[in-house]
GUGUKE-214686 format. One line per field, with one value per residue: residue in three letters; x, y, z of N, C-alpha, C, O, CB in turn. Coordinates in Angstrom, 3 decimals. Glycine has a CB too. Layout:
<pts>
residuo	Ala  ...;
n_c1	X  ...;
n_c2	Y  ...;
n_c3	Z  ...;
ca_c1	X  ...;
ca_c2	Y  ...;
ca_c3	Z  ...;
c_c1	X  ...;
c_c2	Y  ...;
c_c3	Z  ...;
o_c1	X  ...;
o_c2	Y  ...;
o_c3	Z  ...;
cb_c1	X  ...;
cb_c2	Y  ...;
cb_c3	Z  ...;
</pts>
This chain:
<pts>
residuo	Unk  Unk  Unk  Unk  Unk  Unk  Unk  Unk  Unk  Unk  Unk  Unk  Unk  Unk  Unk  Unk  Unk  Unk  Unk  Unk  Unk  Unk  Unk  Unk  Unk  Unk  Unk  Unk  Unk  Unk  Unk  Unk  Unk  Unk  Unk  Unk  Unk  Unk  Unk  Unk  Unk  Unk  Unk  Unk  Unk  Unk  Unk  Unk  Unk  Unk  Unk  Unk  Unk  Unk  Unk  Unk  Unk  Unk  Unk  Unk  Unk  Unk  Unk  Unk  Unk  Unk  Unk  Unk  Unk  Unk  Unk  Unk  Unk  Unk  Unk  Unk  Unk  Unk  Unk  Unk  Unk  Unk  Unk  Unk  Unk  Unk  Unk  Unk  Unk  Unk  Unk  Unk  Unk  Unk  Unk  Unk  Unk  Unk  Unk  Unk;
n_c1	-133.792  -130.981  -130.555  -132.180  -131.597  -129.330  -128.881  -130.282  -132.826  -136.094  -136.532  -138.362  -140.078  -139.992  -140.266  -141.399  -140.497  -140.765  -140.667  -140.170  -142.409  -144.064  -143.663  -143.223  -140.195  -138.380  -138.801  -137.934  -135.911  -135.068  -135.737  -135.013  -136.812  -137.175  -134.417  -133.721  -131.862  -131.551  -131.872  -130.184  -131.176  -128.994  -129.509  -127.926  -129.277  -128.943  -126.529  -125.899  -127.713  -128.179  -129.779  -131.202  -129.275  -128.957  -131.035  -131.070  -128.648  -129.529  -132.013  -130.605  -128.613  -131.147  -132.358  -130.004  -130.001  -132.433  -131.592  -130.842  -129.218  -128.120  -127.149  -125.770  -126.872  -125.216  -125.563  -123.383  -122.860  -124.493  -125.170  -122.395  -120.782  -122.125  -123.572  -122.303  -120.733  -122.934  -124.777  -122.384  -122.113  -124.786  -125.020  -123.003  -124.022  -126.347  -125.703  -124.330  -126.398  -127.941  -126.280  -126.080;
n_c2	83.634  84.386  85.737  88.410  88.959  89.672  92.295  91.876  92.309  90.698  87.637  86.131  82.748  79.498  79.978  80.162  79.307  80.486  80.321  82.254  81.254  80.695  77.966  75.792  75.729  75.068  75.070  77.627  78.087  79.720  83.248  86.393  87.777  89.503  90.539  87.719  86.433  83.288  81.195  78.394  75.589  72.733  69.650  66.478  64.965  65.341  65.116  62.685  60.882  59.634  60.323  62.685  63.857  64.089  65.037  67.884  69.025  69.194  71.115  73.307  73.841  74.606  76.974  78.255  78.905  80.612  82.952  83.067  83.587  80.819  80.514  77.857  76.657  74.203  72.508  72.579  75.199  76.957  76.116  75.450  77.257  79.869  80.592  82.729  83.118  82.378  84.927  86.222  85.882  86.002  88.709  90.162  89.254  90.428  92.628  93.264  92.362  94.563  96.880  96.339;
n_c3	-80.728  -80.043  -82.020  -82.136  -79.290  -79.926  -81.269  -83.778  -86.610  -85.955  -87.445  -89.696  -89.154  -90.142  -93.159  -96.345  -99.056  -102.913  -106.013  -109.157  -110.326  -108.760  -107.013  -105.107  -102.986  -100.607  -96.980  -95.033  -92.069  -90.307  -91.873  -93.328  -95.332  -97.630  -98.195  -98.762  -97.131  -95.052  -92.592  -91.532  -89.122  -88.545  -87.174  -86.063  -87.672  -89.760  -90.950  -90.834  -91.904  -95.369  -96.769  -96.195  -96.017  -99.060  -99.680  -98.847  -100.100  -102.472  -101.864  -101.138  -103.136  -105.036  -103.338  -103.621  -106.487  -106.776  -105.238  -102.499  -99.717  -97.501  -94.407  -92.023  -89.517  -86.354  -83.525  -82.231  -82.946  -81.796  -78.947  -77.744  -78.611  -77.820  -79.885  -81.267  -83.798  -85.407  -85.202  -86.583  -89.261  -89.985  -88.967  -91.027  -93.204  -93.567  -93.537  -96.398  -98.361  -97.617  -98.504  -101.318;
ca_c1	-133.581  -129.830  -130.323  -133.254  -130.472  -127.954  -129.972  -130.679  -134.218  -136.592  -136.205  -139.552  -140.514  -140.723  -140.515  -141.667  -139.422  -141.216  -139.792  -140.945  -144.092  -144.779  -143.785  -142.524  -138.494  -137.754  -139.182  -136.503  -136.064  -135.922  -135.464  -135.120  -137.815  -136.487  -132.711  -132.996  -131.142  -131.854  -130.783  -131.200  -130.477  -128.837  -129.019  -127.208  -129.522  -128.829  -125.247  -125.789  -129.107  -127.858  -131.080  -131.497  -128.207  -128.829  -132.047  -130.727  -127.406  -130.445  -132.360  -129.363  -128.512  -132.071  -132.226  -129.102  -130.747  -133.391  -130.824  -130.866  -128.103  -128.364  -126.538  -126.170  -125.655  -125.357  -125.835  -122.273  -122.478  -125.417  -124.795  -120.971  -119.687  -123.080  -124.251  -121.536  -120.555  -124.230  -124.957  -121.699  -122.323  -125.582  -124.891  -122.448  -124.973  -127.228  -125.042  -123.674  -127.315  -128.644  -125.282  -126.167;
ca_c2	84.607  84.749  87.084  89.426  89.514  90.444  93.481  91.950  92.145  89.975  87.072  85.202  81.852  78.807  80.853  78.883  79.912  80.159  80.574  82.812  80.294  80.103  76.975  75.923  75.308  74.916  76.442  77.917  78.207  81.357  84.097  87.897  87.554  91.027  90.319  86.793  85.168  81.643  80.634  76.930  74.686  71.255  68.430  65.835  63.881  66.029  64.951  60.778  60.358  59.725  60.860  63.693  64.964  64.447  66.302  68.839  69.672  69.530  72.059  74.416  74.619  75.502  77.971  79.467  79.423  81.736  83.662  83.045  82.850  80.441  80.625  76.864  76.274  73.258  72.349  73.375  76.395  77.369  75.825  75.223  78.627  81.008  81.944  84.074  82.439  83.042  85.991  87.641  85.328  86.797  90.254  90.204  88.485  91.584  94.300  92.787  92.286  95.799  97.179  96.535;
ca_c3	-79.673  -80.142  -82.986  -81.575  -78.358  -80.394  -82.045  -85.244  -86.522  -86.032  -88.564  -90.237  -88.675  -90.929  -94.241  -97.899  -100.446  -103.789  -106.720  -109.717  -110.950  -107.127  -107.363  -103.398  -102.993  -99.595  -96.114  -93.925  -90.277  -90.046  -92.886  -93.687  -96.361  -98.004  -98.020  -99.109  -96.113  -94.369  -91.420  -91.275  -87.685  -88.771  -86.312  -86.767  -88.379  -91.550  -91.755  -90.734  -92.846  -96.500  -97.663  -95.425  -96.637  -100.519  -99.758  -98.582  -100.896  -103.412  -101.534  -100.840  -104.626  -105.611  -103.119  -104.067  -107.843  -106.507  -104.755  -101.442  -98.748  -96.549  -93.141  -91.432  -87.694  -86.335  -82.345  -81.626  -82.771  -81.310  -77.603  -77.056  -78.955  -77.805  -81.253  -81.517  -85.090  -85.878  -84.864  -87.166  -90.342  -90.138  -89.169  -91.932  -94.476  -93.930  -94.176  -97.650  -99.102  -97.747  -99.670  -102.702;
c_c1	-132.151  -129.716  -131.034  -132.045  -129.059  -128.058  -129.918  -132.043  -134.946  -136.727  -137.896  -139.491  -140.972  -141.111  -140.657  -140.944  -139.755  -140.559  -140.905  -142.452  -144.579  -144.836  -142.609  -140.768  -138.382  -138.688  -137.987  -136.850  -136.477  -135.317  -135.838  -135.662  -136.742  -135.659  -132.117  -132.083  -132.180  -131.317  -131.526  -130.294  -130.321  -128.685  -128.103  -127.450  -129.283  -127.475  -124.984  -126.837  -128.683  -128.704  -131.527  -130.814  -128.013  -129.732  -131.985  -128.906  -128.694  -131.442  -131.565  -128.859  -130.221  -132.868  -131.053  -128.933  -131.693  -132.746  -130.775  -129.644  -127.607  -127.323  -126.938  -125.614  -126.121  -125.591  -124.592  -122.129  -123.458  -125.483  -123.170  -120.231  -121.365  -123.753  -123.563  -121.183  -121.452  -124.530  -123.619  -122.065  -123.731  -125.817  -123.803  -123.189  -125.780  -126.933  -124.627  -125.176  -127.954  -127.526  -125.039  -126.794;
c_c2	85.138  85.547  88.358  90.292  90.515  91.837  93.343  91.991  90.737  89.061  86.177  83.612  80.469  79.355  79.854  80.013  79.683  80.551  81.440  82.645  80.125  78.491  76.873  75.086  74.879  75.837  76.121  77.742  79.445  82.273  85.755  87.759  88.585  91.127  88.959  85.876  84.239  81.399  79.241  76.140  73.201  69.882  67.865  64.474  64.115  65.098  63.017  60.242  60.841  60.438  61.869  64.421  65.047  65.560  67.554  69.606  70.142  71.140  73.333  74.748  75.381  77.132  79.273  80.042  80.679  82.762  84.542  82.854  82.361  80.023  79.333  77.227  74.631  73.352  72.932  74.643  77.455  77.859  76.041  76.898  79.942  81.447  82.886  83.623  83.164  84.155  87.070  87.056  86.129  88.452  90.695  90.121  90.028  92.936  94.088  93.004  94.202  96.754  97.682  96.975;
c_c3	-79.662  -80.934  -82.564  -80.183  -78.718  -81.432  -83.091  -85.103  -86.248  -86.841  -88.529  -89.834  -89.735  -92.857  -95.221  -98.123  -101.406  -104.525  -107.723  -110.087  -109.570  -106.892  -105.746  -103.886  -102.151  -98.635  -95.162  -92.838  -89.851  -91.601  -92.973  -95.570  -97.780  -98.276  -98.889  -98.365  -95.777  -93.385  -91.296  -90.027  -88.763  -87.924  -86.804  -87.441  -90.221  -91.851  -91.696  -91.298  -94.314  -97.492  -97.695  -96.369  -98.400  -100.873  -99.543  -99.478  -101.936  -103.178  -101.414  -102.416  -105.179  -104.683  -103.501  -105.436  -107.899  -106.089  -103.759  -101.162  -97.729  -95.024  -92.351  -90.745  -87.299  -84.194  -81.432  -81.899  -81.925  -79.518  -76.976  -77.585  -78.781  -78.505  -81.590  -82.984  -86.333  -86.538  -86.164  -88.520  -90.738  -90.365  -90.825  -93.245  -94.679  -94.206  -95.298  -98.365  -98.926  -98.680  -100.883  -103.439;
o_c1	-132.012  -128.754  -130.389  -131.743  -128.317  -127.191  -129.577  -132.614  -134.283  -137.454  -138.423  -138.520  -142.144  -142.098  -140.130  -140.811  -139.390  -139.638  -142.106  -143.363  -145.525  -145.873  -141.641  -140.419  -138.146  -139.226  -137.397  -137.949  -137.462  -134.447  -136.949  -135.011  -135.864  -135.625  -131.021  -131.626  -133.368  -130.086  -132.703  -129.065  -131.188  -127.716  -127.421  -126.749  -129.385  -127.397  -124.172  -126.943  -128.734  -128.458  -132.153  -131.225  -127.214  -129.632  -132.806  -128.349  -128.844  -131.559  -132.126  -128.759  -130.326  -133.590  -131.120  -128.259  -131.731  -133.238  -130.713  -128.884  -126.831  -126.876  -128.091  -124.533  -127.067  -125.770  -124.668  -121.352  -123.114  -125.666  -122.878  -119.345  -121.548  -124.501  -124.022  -121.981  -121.238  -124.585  -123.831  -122.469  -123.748  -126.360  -124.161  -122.955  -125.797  -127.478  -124.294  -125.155  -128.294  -128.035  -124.411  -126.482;
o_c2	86.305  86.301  89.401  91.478  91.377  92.162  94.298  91.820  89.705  89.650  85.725  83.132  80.376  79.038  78.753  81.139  78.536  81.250  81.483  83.471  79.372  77.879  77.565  74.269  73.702  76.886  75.127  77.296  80.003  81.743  86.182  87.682  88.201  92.149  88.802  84.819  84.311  81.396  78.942  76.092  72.734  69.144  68.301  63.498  63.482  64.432  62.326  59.019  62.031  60.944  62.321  65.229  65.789  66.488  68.337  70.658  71.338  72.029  74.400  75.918  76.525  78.007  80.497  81.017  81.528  83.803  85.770  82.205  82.971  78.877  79.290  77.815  74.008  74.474  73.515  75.318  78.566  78.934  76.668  77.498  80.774  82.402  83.870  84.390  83.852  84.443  88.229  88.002  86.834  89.146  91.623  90.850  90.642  93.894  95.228  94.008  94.909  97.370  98.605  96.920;
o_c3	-79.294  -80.796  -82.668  -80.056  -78.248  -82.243  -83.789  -84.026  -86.351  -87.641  -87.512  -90.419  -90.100  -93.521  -95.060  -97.644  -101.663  -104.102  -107.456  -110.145  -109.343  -106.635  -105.431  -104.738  -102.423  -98.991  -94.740  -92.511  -89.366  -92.291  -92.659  -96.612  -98.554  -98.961  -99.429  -98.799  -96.090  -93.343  -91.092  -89.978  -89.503  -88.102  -87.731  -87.709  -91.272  -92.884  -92.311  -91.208  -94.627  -98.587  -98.653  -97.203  -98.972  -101.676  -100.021  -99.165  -102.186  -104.021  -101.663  -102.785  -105.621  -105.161  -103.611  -105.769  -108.789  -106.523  -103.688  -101.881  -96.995  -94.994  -91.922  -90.713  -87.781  -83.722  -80.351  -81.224  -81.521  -78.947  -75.958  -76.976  -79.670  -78.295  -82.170  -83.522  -87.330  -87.733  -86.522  -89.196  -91.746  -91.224  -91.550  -94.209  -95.746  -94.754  -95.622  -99.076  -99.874  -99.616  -101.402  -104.629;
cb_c1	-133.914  -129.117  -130.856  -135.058  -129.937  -127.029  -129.836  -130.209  -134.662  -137.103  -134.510  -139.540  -141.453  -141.957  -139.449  -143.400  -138.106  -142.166  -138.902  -140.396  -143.952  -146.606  -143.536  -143.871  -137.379  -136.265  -140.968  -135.800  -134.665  -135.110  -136.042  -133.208  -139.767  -136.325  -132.313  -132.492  -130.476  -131.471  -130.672  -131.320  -131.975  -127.919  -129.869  -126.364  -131.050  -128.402  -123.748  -125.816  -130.841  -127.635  -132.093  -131.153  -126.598  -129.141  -132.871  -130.900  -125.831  -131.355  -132.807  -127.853  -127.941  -133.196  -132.397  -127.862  -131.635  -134.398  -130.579  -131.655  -127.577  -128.960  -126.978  -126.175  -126.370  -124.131  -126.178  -121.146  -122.212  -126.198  -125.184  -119.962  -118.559  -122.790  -125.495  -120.075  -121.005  -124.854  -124.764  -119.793  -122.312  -125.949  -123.967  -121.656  -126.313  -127.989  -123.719  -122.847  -128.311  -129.047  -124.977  -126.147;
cb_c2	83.995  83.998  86.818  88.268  88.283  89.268  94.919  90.773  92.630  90.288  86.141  85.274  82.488  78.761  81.944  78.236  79.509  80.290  79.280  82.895  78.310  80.595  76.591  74.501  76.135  75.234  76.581  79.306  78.001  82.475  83.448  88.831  88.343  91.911  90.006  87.263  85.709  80.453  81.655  75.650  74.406  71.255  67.443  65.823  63.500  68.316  66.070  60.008  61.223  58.648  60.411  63.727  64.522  63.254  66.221  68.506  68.435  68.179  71.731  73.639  73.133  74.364  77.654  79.168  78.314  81.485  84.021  82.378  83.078  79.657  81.964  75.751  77.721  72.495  70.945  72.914  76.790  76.390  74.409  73.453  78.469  81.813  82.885  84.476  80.857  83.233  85.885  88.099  83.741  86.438  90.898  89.458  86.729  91.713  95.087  91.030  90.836  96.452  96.538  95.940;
cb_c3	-78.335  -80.282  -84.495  -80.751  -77.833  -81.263  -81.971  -86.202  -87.692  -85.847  -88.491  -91.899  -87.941  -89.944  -94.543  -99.023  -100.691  -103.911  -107.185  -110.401  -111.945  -106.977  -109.121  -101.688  -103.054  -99.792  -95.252  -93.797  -89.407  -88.024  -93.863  -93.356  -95.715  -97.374  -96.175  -99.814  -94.561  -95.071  -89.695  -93.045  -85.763  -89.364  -86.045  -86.142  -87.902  -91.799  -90.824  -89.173  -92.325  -96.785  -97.529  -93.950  -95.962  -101.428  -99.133  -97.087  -101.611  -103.408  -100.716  -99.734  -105.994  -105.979  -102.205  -103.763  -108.323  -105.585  -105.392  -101.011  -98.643  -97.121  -92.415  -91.706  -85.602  -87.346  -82.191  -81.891  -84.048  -81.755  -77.502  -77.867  -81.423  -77.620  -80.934  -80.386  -84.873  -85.064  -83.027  -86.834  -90.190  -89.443  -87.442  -91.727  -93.872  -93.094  -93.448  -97.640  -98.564  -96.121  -99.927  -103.139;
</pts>
């Protein structure tokens, strides 16, 4: 909702990320299918679960093989700073990919 508020588009819900062979990578949080962004929420079980967090450096390179770019927030940025962080990493992300 912090992005829709902030007049970005609507972003995809749960997105798979396949790769050429359709072969599944990763599903996002949310994603601009079209563009290639990610926006992924990180608790903080990502960064105190050893396993979590190998799984996920792993995931974040093979998305960025496919050539994706994924935009993390974490709980502070979300709650304590508004989404404002968000909201420009993003807006930024999409004016760079439509760009090109």
């Amino acid at each position: 909702l912090i992005l829709i508020d902030a007049g970005l588009p609507e972003p995809v819900l749960d997105y798979d990320v396949l790769d050429d062979d359709g072969r599944f990578v990763a599903c996002l949080d949310l994603a601009y299918p079209a563009l290639k962004i990610g926006i992924e929420y990180d608790g903080d079980h990502h960064r105190t679960d050893p396993v979590q967090w190998a799984r996920d450096v792993d995931r974040l390179d093979r998305l960025a093989e496919e050539g994706w770019r994924v935009i993390r927030a974490t709980k502070r940025h979300i709650f304590t700073m508004s989404g404002v962080v968000v909201v420009q990493r993003v807006r930024t992300a999409i004016e760079a990919r439509r760009s090109r």
